[in-house]
C-alpha positions as CSV (number, residue, x, y, z in Angstrom):
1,X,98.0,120.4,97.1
2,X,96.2,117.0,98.1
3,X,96.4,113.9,96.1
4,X,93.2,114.7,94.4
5,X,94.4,118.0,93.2
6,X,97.5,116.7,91.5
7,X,97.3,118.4,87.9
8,X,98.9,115.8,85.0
9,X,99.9,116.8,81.9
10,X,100.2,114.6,78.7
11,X,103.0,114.1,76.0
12,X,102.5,112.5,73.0
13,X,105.1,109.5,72.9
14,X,104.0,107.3,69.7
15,X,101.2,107.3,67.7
16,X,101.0,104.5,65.1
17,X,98.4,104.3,62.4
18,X,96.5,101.2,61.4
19,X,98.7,99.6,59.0
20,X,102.1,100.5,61.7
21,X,101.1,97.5,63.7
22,X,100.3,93.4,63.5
23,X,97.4,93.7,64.9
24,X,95.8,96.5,62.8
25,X,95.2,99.0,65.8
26,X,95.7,102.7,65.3
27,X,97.0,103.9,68.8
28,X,98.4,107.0,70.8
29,X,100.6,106.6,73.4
30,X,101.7,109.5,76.0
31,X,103.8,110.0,78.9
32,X,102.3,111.2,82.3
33,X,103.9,114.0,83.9
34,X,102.7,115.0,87.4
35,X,103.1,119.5,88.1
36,X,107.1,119.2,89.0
37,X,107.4,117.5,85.5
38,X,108.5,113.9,86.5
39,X,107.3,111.1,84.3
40,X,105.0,108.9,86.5
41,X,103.1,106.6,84.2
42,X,102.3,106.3,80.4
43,X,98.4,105.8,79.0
44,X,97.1,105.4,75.7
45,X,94.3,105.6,73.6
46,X,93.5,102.5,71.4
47,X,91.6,104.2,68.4
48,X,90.4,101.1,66.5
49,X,87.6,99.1,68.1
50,X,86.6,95.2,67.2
51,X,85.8,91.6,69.0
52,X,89.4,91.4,69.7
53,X,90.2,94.3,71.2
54,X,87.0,94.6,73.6
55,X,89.1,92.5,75.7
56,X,91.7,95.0,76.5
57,X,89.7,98.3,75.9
58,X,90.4,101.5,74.1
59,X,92.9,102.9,77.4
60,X,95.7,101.2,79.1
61,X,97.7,102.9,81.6
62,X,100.5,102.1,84.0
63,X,102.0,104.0,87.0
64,X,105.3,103.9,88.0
65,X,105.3,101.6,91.3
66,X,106.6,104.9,93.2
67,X,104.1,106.8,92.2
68,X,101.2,104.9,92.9
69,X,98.2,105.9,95.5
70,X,98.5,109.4,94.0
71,X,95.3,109.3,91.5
72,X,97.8,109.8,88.4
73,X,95.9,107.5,86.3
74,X,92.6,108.8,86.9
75,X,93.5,112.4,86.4
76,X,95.3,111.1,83.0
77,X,92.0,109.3,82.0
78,X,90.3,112.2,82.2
79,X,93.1,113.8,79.9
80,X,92.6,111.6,77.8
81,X,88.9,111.5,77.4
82,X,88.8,115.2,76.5
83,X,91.5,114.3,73.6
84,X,89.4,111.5,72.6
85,X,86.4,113.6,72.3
86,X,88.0,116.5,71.2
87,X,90.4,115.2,68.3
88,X,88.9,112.1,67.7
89,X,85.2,112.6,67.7
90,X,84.6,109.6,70.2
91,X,81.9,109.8,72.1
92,X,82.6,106.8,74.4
93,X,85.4,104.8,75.4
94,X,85.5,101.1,76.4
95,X,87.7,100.4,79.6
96,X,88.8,96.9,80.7
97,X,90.6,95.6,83.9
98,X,91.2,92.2,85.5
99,X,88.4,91.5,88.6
100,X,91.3,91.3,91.1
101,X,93.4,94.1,90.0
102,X,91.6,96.0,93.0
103,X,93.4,99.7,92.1
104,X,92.0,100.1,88.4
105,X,88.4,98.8,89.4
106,X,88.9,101.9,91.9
107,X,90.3,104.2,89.5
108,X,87.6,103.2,86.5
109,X,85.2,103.2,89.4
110,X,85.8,107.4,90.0
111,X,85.3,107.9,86.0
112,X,81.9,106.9,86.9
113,X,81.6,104.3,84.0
114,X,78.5,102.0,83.4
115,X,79.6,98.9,83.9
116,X,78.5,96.4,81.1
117,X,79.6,92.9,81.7
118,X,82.0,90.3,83.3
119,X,83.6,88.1,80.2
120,X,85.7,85.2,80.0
121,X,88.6,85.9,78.0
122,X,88.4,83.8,74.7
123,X,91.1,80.5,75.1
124,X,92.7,81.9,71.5
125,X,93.3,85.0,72.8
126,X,96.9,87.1,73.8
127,X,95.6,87.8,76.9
128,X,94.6,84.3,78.0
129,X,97.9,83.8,76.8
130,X,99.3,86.1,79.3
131,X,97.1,84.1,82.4
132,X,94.2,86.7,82.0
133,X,91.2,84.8,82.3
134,X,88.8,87.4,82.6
135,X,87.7,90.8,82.2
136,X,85.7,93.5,83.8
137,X,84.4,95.5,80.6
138,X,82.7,99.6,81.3
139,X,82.1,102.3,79.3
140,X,82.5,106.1,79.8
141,X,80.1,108.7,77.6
142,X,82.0,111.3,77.0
């Protein structure tokens, strides 16, 4: 099988319910499994949407370093949109990346997402916090 044929299959990790966190965001995290069942990644669907969370989207996902360059999180976004449509009833999903992170704006790129804006990230914000400065903000119709 090619790189774009590499099946992934999602475990549920953690899921944590609005009143489980600080911040007041009801989440799902799973593990990413490529077809020989090694973990390559994690991704999870951020459930509650608001002005704060725009910034960082309703999906984050990370690949393990060595398994990078193999589509993994694009083939896991698509997992999750069908669980996100299916079990939650959302019918689109915001997704966020930083304008020089170069292999998410190719992987939201392949989801075919409208883009919507460039942002600034607000000064009192975690992420500016964390030296993120701006966003690139899309959405996917599910």
């Amino acid at each position: 099988m090619g790189r774009d044929d590499e099946t992934v299959i999602l475990k549920e990790a953690e899921r944590l319910s609005e009143d489980d966190t600080v911040d007041h965001v009801a989440s799902i995290s799973y593990d990413i499994y490529n077809r020989h069942g090694f973990k390559v990644g994690s991704i999870d669907l951020r459930l509650t949407m608001n002005d704060w969370m725009y910034y960082y989207g309703h999906i984050g996902y990370r690949i393990r370093c060595f398994y990078r360059g193999h589509h993994y999180a694009y083939r896991a976004c698509l997992e999750l949109f069908k669980i996100a449509k299916d079990e939650f009833g959302m019918n689109s999903l915001i997704i966020t990346c930083n304008p020089d992170n170069i292999a998410s704006i190719k992987t939201i790129e392949k989801l075919q997402p409208e883009f919507i804006e460039r942002v600034k990230v607000p000064a009192n914000h975690e992420l500016y916090r964390l030296n993120e400065r701006e966003k690139l903000i899309f959405r996917v119709n599910l």
